[in-house]
N, C-alpha and C positions, 0 to 999 in steps of 0.2 A: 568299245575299246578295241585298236587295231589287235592281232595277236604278238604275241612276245615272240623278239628273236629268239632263234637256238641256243639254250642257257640260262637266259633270261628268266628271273622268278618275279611276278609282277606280285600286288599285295594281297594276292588269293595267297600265297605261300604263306606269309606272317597270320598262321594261324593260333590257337590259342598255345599250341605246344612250343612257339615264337617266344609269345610274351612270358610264358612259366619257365620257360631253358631255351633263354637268345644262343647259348654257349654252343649248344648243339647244333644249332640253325648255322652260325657263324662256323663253326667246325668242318661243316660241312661243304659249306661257301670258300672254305681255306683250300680245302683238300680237291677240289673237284671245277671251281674257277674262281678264281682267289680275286680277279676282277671283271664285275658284273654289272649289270643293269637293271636294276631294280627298280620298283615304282614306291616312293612314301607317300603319305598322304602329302606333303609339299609338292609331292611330283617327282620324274624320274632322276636316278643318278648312277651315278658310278659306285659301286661299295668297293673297297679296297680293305684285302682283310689280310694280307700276309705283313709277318712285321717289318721287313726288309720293305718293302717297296709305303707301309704306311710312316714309318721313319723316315723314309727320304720321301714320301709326302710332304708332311706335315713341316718340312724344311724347303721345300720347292718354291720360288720366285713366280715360278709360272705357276701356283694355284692359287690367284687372289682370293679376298677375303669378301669384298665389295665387288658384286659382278659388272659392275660401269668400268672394270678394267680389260674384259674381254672384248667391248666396243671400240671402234675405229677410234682414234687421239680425238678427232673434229664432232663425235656427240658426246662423246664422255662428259662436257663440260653442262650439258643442256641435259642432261638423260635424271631421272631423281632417282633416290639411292633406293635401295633393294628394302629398305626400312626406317616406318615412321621416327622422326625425335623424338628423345635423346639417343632409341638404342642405334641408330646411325651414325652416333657419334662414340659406343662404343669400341674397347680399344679390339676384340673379337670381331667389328666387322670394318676394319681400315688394315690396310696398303702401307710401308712407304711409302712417300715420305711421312703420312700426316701418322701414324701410329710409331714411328722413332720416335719424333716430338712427344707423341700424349704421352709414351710409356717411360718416356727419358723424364718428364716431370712426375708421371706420377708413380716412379721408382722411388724419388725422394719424399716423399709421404708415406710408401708403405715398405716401412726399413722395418731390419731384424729389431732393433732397439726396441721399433711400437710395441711388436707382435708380443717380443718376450714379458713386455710389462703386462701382458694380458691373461696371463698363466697363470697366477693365484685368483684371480676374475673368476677365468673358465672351471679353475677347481671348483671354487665356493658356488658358483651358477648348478655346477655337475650335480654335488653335494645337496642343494637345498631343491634340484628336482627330485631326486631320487628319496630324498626324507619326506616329501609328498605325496609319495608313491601308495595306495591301500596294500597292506600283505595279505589281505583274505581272500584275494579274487583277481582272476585275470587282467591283466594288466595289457593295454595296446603300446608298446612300447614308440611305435613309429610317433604316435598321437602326445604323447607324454614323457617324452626323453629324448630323440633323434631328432623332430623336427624343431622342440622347443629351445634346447640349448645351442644351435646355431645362431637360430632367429635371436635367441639375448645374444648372443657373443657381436653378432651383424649390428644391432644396436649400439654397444657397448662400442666397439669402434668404431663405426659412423661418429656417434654421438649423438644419437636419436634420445628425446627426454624421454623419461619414465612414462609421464601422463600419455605421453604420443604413441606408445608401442601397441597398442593394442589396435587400432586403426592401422598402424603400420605390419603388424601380422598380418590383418585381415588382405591390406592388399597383395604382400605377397605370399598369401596361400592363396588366393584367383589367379596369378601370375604364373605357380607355380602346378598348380591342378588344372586337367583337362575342362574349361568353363568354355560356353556357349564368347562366340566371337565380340561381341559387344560387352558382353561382361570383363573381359580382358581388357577390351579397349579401354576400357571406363575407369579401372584401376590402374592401368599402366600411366595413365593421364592427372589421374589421382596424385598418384606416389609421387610422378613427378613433378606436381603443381607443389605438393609438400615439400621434396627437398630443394625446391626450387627454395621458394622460402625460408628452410633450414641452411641454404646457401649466403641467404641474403642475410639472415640475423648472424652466420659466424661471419661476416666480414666485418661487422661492427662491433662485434661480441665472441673476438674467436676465443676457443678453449684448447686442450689437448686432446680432442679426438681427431679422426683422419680429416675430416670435411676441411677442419682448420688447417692442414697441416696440407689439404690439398690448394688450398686457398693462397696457401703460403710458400709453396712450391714454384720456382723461376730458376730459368737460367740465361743467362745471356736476354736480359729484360721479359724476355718470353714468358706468360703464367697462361694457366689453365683457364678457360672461360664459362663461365656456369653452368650452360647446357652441356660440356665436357666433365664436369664433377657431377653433377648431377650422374649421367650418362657413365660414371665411374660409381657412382653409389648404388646403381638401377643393379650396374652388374655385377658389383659385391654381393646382391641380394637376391640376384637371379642365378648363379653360376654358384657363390661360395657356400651359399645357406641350403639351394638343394642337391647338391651332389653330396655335400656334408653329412647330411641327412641320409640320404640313399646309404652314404659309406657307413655311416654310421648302422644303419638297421642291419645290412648288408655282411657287416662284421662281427654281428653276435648272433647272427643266422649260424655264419660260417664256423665259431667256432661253437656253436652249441652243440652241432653236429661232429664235431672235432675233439673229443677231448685231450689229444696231445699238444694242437696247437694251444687251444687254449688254458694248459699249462702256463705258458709264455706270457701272461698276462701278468702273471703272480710276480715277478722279479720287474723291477725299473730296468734293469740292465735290457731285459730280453724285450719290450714291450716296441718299443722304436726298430727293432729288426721284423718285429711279428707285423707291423702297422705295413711296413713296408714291403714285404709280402701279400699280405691283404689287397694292398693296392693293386699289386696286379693281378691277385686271383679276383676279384670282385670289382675292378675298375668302375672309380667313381661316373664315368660316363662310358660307357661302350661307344657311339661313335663322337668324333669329334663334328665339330658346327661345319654347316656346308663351305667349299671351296669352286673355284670357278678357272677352267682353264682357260688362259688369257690365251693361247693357241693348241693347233695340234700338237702332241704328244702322246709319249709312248709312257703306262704305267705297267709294270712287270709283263711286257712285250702285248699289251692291249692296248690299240690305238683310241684314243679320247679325244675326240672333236673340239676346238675351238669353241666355248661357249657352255660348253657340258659341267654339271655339277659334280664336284667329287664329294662321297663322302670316307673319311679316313676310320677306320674301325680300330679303336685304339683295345678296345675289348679282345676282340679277337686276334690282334697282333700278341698283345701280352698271354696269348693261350697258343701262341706258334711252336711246336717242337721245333722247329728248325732255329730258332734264339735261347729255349728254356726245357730242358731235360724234363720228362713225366711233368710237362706243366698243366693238366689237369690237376695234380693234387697241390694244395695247399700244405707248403713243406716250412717250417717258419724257422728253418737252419739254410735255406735257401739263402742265396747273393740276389736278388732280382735288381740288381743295379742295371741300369740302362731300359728299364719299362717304361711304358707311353702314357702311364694314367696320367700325368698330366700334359702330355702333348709333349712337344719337341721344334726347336729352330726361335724366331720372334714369338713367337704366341705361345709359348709354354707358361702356364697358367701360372699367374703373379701371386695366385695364395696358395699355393702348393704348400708351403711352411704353415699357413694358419690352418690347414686341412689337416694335416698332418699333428699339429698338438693338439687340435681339440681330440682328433680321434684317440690320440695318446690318453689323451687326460679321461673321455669318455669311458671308454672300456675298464681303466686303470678301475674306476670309480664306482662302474657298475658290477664288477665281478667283486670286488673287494666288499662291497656292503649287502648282496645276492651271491653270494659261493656257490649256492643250489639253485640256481635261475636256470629254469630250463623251458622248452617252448608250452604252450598251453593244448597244442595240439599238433595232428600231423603237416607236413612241411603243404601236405597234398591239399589241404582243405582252406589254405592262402588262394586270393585273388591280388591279381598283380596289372599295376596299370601296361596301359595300353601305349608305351613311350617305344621309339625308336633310337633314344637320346640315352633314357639310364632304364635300369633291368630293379624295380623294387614291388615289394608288397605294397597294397593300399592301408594294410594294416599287421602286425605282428604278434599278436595275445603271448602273454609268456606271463610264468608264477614264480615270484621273488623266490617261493621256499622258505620261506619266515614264517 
């Protein structure tokens, strides 16, 4: 390996004190070069971590989404996308024109109307994980509450059948866990041979859940094409089920440790202002998906090469002093109005709303039937995966107190 320019932390830096407190790595990255050069395991990039220049990021025309936009007009056409079908066809890695189109159809499929009718669902789902629960012994909360009530709820509107969910866990927990390269491939291919075919029986057989309702989405003759819903279903299930998940573990970490915040739990009224703080003390993804500068430019006065990778660090935007007063603490009388957890410009994240009531409903659920849930041990004796992407435990032990 050549050596790193002056500044540059290449991936000897992302030690394990990296993956246990990104917060601090990132703080430091704010304060001292807020844009840098890092190497991930994909390879190098740009980290951008002040919230001023990741806001006007993550709105920037010049940072495509598909790097065959940073190529001359005359290969773009012949060059293949940066990733296999269908997630090539997600709306996370398209450009306009062709991501106005997907996202303008599949806006009308996933309306507040769906979402809201899914809210006695996610109670009752809440409800009957948590009466599962054993009270005599440590309990993995990640394993058993955080990643399972997404995964129903991701079913639940898909409209994945009952008998089918179990195969469909399996493949996106390979999807979703660090697995060996072929094992990924193998389920990705899976899943999508599955809703391939779950595509094809709602167009003869549609019902009310989204698939149908994707199926059924046009405008101006225009509909969605299979490997487009598909490729919309992959990414409900890759994007909405674990970051969910993450937020979810993530926010009973933070208020275990908290007992004023997690006061705010107790009242309906307070719970939707405490979630929304959450959000940005614990951001469901610290950085946002790679971006590609389609030429030279200049990011908070660092010039960025034609062709260079950005990564937008929404994590550490939302811990900037210079946007949020003492924003190290989680304060749940705060305004965090204007945070980037879910990104910002075309690509600000389409379930933002269903991220948002499960976690309502989550938490509502688990303090209310655990009053004395507190963790099973110290915060120190957690391993935490190895992502560059989200900041969580592999696991969470905590005792109901029952």
């Amino acid at each position: 390996m050549s050596e790193p320019t002056p500044g540059a932390v290449t991936e000897a830096a992302f030690l394990e004190s990296y993956w246990r407190d990104p917060h601090a790595t990132l703080a430091h990255a704010r304060e001292h070069a807020p844009v840098r050069e890092v190497t991930f395991e994909t390879g190098p990039t740009w980290l951008v971590t002040r919230y001023a220049d990741v806001r006007a990021g993550l709105a920037d025309p010049r940072l495509a989404k598909d790097w065959r936009a940073t190529l001359p007009a005359e290969e773009r056409a012949s060059a293949p996308p940066g990733l296999p079908a269908p997630m090539s066809h997600m709306l996370t890695s398209l450009d306009p024109p062709e991501h106005t189109r997907l996202r303008r159809l599949v806006t009308q499929a996933f309306t507040a109307r769906r979402l809201a009718a899914l809210r006695p669902r996610i109670e009752t789902l809440a409800d009957d994980l948590l009466a599962g629960l054993p009270g005599d012994e440590p309990v993995d909360l990640v394993a058993r509450y955080a990643i399972p009530l997404p995964m129903e709820v991701i079913c639940e509107l898909i409209g994945v059948p009952e008998l089918d969910r179990e195969d469909f866990a399996h493949w996106s927990t390979v999807l979703i866990d660090e697995c060996p390269e072929p094992e990924l491939a193998r389920a990705s291919a899976q899943l999508a041979d599955y809703l391939g075919g779950l595509v094809a029986l709602r167009r003869d057989d549609p019902d009310d859940a989204l698939l149908s309702g994707l199926i059924a989405a046009s405008e101006d003759g225009e509909r969605l094409s299979d490997i487009e819903i598909v490729a919309m279903a992959m990414l409900l299930l890759m994007a909405g089920h674990e970051t969910t998940a993450v937020f979810i573990t993530n926010s009973v970490r933070a208020l275990l440790a908290d007992p004023a915040a997690r006061a705010g739990v107790t009242s309906p009224d307070t719970v939707p202002g405490l979630v929304e703080e959450l959000l940005r003390w614990v951001s469901p993804a610290l950085n946002a998906s790679l971006r590609f500068a389609t030429e030279d430019l200049e990011i908070g006065g660092t010039a960025i090469p034609r062709g260079a990778s950005v990564t937008l660090s929404t994590g550490a935007a939302n811990r900037d002093p210079d946007r949020f007063s003492d924003p190290a603490r989680l304060d749940p009388g705060r305004d965090p109005a204007g945070h980037v957890a879910f990104g910002h410009g075309i690509h600000r994240c389409l379930g933002a709303a269903l991220v948002r009531l499960e976690a309502e409903i989550a938490l509502t659920a688990l303090f209310r039937r655990f009053p004395d849930l507190r963790a099973a041990g110290p915060d120190e004796a957690l391993t935490f995966r190895r992502s560059v992407h989200v900041h969580a435990p592999r696991t969470f032990p905590v005792l109901l107190g029952v």
